[in-house]
N, C-alpha and C positions, 0 to 999 in steps of 0.2 A: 248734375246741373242741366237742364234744358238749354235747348240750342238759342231760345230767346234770351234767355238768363246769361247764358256764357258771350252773344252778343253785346249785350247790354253794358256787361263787366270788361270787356272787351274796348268796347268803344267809350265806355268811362275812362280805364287807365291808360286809353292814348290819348284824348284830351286831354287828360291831367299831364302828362305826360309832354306834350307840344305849350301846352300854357305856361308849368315850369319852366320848359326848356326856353319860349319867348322873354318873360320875365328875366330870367337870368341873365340872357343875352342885352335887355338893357337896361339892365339896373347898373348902379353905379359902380360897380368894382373893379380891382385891378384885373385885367385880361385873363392873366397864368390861372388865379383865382376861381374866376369865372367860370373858362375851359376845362380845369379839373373837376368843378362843382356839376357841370354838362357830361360830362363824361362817366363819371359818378352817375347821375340820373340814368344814364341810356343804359348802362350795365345793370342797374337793376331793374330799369323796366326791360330791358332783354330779358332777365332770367325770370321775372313775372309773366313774360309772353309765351318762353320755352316752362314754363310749369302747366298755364293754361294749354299748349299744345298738347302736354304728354298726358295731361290728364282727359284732355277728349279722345285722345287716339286710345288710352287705354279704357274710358268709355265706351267704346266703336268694338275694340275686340273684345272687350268681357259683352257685349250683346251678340257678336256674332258666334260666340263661343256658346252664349245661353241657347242661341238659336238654334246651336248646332247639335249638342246634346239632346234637344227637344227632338227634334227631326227623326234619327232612329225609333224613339217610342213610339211615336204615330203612324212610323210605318210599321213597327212590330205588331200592334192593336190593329189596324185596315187588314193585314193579311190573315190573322187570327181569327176577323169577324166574315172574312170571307172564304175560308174556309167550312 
């Protein structure tokens, strides 16, 4: 996913996110109710947020890894051609 995409999705499911969580907080219901229905929400919007982290972070190293691979061939081809 690009870094605008993962933005974007990012900042969609925190607003969705704060909207539920407002609404909740004054809609009619009993309290307990309420508070476990909010609590409920933030626990899976945590784990929606730690999935979005691990999967850029594991973006970041499968590119730094691609880079890294690449780097040896280029230099093995420059000292080949300069020889």
């Amino acid at each position: 996913m690009s870094k605008s995409g993962s933005k974007i999705l990012l900042a969609t499911a925190l607003g969705l996110a704060i909207g539920v969580g407002i609404g909740l907080l004054l809609a009619p219901a009993k309290g307990s109710k309420t508070r476990k229905k909010l609590k409920k929400m933030i626990l899976n919007a945590t784990d929606i947020l730690k999935n979005e982290i691990s999967d850029t972070i594991s973006n970041v190293q499968s590119a730094f890894s691609d880079e890294k691979e690449e780097s040896p061939m280029e230099k093995t081809s420059v000292k080949e051609e300069t020889i």
